[in-house]
C-alpha positions as CSV (number, residue, x, y, z in Angstrom):
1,X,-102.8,-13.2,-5.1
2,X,-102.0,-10.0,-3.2
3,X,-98.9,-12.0,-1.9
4,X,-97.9,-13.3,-5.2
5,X,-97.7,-9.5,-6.5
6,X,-95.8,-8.4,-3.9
7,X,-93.0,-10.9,-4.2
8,X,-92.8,-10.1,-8.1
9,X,-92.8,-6.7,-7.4
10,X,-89.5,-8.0,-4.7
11,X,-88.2,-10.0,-7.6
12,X,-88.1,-6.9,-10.1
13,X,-87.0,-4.7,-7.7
14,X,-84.1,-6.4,-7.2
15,X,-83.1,-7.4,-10.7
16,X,-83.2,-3.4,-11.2
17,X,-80.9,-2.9,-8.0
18,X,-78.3,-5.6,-9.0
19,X,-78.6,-4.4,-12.7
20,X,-77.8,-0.6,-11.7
21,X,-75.1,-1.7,-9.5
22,X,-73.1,-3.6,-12.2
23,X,-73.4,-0.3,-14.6
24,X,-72.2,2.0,-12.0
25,X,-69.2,-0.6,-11.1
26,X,-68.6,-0.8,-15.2
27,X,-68.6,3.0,-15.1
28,X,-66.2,3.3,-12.3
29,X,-63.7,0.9,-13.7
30,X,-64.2,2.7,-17.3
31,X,-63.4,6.1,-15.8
32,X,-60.3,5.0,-13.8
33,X,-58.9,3.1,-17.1
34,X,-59.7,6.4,-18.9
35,X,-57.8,8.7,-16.1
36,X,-54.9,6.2,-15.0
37,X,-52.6,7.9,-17.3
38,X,-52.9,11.6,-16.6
39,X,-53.2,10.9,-12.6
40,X,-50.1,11.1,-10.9
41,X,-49.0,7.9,-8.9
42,X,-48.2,8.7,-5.4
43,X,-46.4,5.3,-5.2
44,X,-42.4,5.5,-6.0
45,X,-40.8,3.3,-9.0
46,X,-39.5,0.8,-7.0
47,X,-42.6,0.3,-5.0
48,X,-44.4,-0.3,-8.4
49,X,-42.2,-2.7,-9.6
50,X,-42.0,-4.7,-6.5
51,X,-46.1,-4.6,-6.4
52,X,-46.2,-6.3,-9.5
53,X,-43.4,-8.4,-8.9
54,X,-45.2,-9.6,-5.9
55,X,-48.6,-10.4,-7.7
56,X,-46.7,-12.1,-10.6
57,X,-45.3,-14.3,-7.7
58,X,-48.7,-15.0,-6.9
59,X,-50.7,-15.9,-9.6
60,X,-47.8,-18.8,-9.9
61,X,-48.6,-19.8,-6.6
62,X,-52.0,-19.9,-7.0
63,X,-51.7,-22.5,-9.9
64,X,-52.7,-20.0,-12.8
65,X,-56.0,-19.5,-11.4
66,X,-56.5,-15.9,-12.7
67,X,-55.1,-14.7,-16.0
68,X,-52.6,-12.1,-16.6
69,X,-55.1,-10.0,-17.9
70,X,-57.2,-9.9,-14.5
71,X,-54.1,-9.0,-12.5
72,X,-53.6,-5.9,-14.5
73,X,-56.8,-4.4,-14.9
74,X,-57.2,-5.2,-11.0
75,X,-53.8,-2.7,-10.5
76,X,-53.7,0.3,-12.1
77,X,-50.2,1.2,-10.9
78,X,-49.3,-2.1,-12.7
79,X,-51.2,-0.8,-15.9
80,X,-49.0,2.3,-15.8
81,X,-46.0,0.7,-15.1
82,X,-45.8,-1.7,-18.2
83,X,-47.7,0.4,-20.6
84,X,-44.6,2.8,-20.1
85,X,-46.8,5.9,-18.6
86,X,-43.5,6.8,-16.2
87,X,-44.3,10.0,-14.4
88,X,-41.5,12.6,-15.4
89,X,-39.4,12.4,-12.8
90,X,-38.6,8.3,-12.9
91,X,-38.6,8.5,-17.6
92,X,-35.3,7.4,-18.7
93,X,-33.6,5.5,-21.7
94,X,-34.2,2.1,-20.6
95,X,-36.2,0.2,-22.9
96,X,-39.3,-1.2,-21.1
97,X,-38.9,-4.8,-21.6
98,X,-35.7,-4.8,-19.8
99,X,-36.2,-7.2,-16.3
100,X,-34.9,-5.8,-12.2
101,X,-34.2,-7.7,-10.0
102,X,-36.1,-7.6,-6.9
103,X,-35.1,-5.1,-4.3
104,X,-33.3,-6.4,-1.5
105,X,-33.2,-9.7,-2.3
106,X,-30.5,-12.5,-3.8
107,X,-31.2,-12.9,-8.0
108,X,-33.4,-15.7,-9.0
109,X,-30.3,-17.5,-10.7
110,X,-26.7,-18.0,-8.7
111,X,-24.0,-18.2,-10.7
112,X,-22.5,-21.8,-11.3
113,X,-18.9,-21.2,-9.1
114,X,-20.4,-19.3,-5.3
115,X,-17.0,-19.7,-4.0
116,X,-15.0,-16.6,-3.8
117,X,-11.1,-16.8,-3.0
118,X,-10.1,-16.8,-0.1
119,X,-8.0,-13.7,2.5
120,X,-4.8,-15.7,2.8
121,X,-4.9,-16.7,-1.1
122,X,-5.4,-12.9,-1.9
123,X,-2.9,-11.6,0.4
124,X,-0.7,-14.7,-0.5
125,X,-1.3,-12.8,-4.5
126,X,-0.3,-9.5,-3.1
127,X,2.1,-9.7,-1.0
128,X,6.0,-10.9,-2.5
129,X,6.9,-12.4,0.9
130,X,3.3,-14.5,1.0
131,X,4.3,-15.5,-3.2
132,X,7.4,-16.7,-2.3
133,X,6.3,-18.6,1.0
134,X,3.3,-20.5,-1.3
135,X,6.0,-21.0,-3.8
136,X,7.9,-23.0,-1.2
137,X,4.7,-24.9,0.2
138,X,3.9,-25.7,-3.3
139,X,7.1,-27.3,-3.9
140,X,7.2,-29.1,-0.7
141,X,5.3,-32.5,-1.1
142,X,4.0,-34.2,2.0
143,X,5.8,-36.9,1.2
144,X,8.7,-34.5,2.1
145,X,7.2,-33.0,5.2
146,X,6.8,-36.4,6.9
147,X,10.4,-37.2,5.9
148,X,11.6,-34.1,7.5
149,X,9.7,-35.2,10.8
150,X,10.8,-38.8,10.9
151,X,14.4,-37.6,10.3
152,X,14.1,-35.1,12.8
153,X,12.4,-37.9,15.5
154,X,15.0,-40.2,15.1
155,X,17.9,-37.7,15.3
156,X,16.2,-36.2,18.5
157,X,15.5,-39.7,20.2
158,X,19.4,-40.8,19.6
159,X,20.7,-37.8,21.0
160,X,18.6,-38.1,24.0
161,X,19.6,-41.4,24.4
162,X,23.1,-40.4,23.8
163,X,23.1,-38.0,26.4
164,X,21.4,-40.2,29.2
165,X,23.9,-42.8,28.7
166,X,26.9,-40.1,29.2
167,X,25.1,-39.0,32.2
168,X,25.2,-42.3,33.5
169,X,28.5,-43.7,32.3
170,X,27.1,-46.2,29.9
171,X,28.5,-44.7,26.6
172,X,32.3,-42.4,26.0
173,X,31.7,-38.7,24.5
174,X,34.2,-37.0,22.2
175,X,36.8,-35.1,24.2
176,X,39.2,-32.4,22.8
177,X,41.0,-31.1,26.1
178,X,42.7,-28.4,25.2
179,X,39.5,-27.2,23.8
180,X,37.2,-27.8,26.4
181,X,40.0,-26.0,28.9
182,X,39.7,-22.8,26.6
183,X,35.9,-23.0,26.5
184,X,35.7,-23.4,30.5
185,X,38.4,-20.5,30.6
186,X,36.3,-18.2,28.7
187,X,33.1,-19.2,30.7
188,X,35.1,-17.9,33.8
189,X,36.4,-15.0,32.6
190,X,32.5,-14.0,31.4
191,X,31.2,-14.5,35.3
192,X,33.8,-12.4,36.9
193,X,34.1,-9.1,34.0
194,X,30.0,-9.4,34.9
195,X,30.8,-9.5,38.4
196,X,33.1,-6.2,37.9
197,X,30.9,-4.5,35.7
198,X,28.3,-5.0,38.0
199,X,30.0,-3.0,40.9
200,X,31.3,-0.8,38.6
201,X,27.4,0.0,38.1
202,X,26.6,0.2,41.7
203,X,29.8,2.7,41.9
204,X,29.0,5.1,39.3
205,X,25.0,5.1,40.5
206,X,26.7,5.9,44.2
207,X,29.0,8.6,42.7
208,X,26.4,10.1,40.2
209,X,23.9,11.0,43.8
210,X,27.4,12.2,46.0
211,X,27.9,15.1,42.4
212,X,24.3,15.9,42.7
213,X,24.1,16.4,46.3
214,X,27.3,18.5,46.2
215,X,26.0,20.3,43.7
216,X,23.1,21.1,46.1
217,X,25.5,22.0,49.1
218,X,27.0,24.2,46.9
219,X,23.8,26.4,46.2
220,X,23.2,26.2,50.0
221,X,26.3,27.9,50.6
222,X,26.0,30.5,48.7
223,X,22.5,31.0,49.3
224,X,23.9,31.3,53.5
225,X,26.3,33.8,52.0
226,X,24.5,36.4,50.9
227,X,22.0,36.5,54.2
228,X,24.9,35.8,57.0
229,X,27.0,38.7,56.1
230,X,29.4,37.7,59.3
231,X,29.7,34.4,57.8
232,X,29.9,35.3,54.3
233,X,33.7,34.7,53.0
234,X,33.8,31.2,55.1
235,X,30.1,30.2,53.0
236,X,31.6,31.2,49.5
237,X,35.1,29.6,50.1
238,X,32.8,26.0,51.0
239,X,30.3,26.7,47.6
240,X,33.1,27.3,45.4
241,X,34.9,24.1,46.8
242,X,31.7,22.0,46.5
243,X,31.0,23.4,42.7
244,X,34.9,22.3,41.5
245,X,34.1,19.2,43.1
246,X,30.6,18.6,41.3
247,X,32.5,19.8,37.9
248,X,35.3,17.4,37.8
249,X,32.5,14.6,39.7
250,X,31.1,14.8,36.1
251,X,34.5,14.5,34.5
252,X,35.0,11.1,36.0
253,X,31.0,10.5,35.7
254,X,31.3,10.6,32.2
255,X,35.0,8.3,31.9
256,X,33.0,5.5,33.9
257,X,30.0,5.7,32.1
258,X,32.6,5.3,28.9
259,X,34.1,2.0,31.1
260,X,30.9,0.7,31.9
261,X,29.5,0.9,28.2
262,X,32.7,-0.9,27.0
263,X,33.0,-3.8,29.2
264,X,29.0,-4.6,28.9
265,X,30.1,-4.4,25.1
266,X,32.9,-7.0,25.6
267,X,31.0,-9.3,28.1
268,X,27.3,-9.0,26.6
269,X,28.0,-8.8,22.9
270,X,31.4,-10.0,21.9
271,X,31.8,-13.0,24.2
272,X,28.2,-13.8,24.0
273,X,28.5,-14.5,20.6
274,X,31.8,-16.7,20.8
275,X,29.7,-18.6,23.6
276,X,26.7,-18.8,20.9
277,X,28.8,-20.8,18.7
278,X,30.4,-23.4,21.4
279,X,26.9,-23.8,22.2
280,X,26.4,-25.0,18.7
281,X,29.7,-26.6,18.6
282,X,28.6,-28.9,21.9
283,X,24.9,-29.6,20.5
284,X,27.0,-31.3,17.1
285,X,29.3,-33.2,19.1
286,X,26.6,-34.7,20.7
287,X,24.9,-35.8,17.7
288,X,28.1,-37.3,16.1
289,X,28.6,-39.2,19.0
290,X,25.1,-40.3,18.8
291,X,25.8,-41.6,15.3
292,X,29.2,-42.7,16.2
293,X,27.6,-45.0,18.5
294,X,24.3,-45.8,16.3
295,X,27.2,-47.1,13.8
296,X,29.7,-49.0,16.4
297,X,27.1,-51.0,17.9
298,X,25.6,-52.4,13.8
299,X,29.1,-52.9,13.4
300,X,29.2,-55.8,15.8
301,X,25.7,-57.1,14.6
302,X,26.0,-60.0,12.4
303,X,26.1,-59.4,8.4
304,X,23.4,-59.8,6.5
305,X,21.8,-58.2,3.3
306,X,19.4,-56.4,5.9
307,X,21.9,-55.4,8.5
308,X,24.4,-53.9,5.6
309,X,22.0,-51.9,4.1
310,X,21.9,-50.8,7.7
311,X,25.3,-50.1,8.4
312,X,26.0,-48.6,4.8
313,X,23.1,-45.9,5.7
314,X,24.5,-45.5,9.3
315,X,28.2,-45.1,7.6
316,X,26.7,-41.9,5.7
317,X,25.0,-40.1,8.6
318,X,27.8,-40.5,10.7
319,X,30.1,-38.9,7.9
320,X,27.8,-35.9,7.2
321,X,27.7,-35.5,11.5
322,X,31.3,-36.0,11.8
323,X,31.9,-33.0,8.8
324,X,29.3,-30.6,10.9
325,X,31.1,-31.2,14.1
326,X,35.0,-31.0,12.8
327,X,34.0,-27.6,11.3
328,X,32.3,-26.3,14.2
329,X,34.9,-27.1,16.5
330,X,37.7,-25.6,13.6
331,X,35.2,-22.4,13.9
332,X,35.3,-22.4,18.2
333,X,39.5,-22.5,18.1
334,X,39.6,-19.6,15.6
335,X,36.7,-17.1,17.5
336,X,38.6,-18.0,20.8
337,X,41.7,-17.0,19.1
338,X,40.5,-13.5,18.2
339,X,38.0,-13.3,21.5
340,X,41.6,-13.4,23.8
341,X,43.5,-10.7,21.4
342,X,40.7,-8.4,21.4
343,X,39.2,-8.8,25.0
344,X,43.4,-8.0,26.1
345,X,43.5,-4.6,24.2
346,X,39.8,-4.0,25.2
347,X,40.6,-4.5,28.8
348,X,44.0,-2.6,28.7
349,X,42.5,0.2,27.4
350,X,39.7,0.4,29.7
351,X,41.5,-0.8,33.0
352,X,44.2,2.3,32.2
353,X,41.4,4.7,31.7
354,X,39.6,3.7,34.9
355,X,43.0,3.9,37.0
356,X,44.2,7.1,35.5
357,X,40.4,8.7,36.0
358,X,40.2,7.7,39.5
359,X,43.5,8.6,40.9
360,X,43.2,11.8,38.9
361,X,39.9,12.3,40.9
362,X,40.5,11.6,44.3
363,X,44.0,13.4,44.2
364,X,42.5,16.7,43.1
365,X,44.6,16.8,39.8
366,X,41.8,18.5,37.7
367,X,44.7,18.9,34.7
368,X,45.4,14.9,35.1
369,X,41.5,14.3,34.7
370,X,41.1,16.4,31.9
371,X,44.1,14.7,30.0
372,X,43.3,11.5,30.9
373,X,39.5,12.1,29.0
374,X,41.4,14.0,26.2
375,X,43.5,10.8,26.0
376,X,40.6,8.6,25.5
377,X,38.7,10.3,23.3
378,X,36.0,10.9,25.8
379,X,33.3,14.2,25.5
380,X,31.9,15.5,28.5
381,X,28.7,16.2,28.9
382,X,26.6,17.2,31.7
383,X,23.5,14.7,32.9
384,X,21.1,17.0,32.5
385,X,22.3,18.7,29.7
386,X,20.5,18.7,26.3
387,X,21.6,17.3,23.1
388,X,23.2,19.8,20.6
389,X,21.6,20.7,17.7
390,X,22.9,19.7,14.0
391,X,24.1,23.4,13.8
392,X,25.8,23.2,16.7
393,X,27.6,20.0,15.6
C-alpha cells in the first residue's frame, strides 16, 4: 500500500512538472511573438532573406513534412521579414511581395539562348576593316575556296615540272635574247655600283676618324703652345694647319656622304625595283611555257570528245598565260629603258662631284671645295653639330 502511494504521488508529480513546463514554453513563445516587432534584428536584410530562402528550400526537400505555418513561427526573423516589420534603415518602396534572387548564386530560370556572341564577331561588328573582311568571307563559298586550291595545285605542280625538265634538257623555254642580254647587263652593273659603294663606305668611315683625330692634334698643339713658350710660334703654326685641315675634312665629309646616299639610292631602290619586276617577268614565262607545253603534248593525243574538251580548256589557259607574260615582258623593256637614262645622269652627276671634291681636297684648293659643294647643292654641316631649330630655318 505504502508503495502504491508513493508511485501515485511519482505519477502526479510529474503530470504537474510536464504540465508547468508546457505553460512556461507557451508563455515564452507568446512573449517573443508579442516583442518580435519592436526588437531590433541584429541580422542584416540579406542575411534574412537568404535564411528563409534556405528553410523554404528545405521544407521542399523534406517532402512537405512541416507546414509553412511551422517554419515561420519557428523564425522570428522570418516573421518580421514577410509581415513587412523592416527596421528603418533597410524600409524602402518595394512592395513586399516582390521575389530576389538568391545572393551569389545563378537565377532559378536560364534564359532560352545562353550563348553570347562571340570576340571576333564583335570586333568583326566594330571594326570597318573586320566588316569588310567577313563581307568577303561571306561571299566566298567553299565551293570557291577549294577551286582556288586546285587551280593553284595544278599550276604549281606544272611549273615545277616545267622547270625540272629545262634543268635537264627535256623540254625548250621561251627565249627573247636581246632581253635576257639587257637583264644580265643590268644584274652586272648592280654587283659592281654595290661593290663601289661599298669602298666608298669603308673610305668615308677611314676619312671621318683621320678629321677627328686632326682635330685632336690640333688642340694638342695649342694646348703645347701656351706652356712651351720657346716652342710656341712652331706649336700654333702646326694647330692652325691641322684645324684648316679638319674644316675642309668636313667639306669633303659631307660631299661623300651626299655620294654615298645617292648611289645606295640608285642601286638599293631604283634598280631593285626594275629587278622586282624581271623577277616577275621570269616567274610568268615559266608558267606559259608550262601551259605551252601542257597544250603541245594534248595536241598530239588522239581526238576524242574527252580529249577536246581537253585541249579546248588547255587552249584558254594558255591564252590568259601567254597575255600575262607578253605584258610583263612589254613592262621589263620599258623600266630598262628609263633604269639606263636615269642611272647615266645619276652617275654623271655623282661621279663629277666625287672627282671634283677629292682633287679639290687633296690639292689644298679650299675655294675649289667650296664651289664644287655650292655647285651641287650640298649644305655642310658639322658631325656633331645639332639640328637647327624651325626659327633658325
Amino acid at each position: 500500500m505504502m508503495e502504491d502511494s508513493k508511485q501515485e504521488t511519482g505519477g502526479q508529480g510529474d503530470t504537474v512538472v510536464s504540465t508547468l513546463s508546457g505553460e512556461i514554453s507557451e508563455m515564452s513563445m507568446s512573449s517573443m511573438n508579442q516583442n518580435s516587432g519592436s526588437l531590433p534584428v541584429s541580422s542584416s536584410f540579406s542575411e534574412r532573406l537568404s535564411s528563409s530562402s534556405h528553410q523554404q528550400q528545405q521544407q521542399h526537400d523534406d517532402g512537405g513534412s512541416k507546414s509553412a505555418a511551422m517554419l515561420v513561427t519557428s523564425n522570428p526573423t522570418s516573421i518580421s521579414a514577410m509581415s513587412g516589420s523592416i527596421p528603418p534603415p533597410f524600409r524602402s518602396n518595394i512592395p513586399p511581395n516582390r521575389q530576389y534572387p538568391v545572393p551569389n548564386s545563378l537565377p532559378a530560370v536560364l534564359p532560352n539562348s545562353v550563348s553570347a556572341p562571340s570576340i571576333p564577331s564583335a570586333l568583326d561588328a566594330t571594326s570597318p576593316q573586320n566588316g569588310e573582311h567577313r563581307a568577303m568571307r561571306a561571299l566566298q563559298s567553299p565551293s570557291s575556296k577549294i577551286e582556288t586550291i586546285k587551280n593553284w595545285s595544278i599550276s604549281t605542280y606544272k611549273c615545277t615540272k616545267q622547270m625540272m625538265f629545262e634543268r635537264m634538257g627535256k623540254s625548250s623555254r621561251t627565249v627573247d635574247s636581246e632581253l635576257e642580254s639587257r637583264i644580265e647587263h643590268l644584274r652586272d652593273i648592280k654587283r659592281r655600283y654595290l661593290q663601289v659603294l661599298g669602298l666608298s663606305r669603308a673610305f668615308t668611315s677611314h676619312f671621318y676618324h683621320v678629321i677627328q683625330t686632326q682635330q685632336a692634334l690640333a688642340e694638342a698643339f695649342a694646348d703645347l703652345a701656351q706652356k712651351s713658350p720657346e716652342l710656341q710660334q712652331e706649336f700654333l703654326y702646326n694647330a692652325d694647319t691641322q684645324r684648316n685641315l679638319h674644316k675642309n675634312g668636313e667639306i669633303l665629309l659631307s660631299a661623300l656622304n651626299f655620294f654615298l646616299s645617292s648611289v645606295n639610292t640608285l642601286c638599293n631602290k631604283t634598280i631593285e625595283d626594275t629587278i622586282s619586276t624581271i623577277r616577275q617577268y621570269e616567274s610568268s614565262r615559266l608558267e606559259y611555257d608550262a601551259y605551252r607545253s601542257d597544250l603541245e603534248l594534248m595536241l598530239q593525243m588522239p581526238k576524242t570528245e574527252a580529249t577536246s574538251v581537253k585541249i579546248e580548256e588547255a587552249q584558254k589557259n594558255f591564252n590568259v598565260y601567254k597575255i600575262s607574260y607578253e605584258k610583263l615582258r612589254d613592262d621589263v623593256n620599258i623600266k630598262l629603258q628609263f633604269l639606263d637614262e636615269n642611272r647615266i645622269k645619276v652617275m654623271h652627276k655623282q661621279l663629277l662631284l666625287f672627282h671634283n671634291a677629292i682633287s679639290a681636297y687633296f690639292s689644298g684648293n679650299q675655294q675649289a671645295l667650296e664651289s664644287t659643294l655650292k655647285q651641287f647643292s650640298i649644305k655642310v654641316r658639322s658631325p656633331n653639330s645639332s639640328e637647327a631649330s624651325w626659327l633658325e630655318q
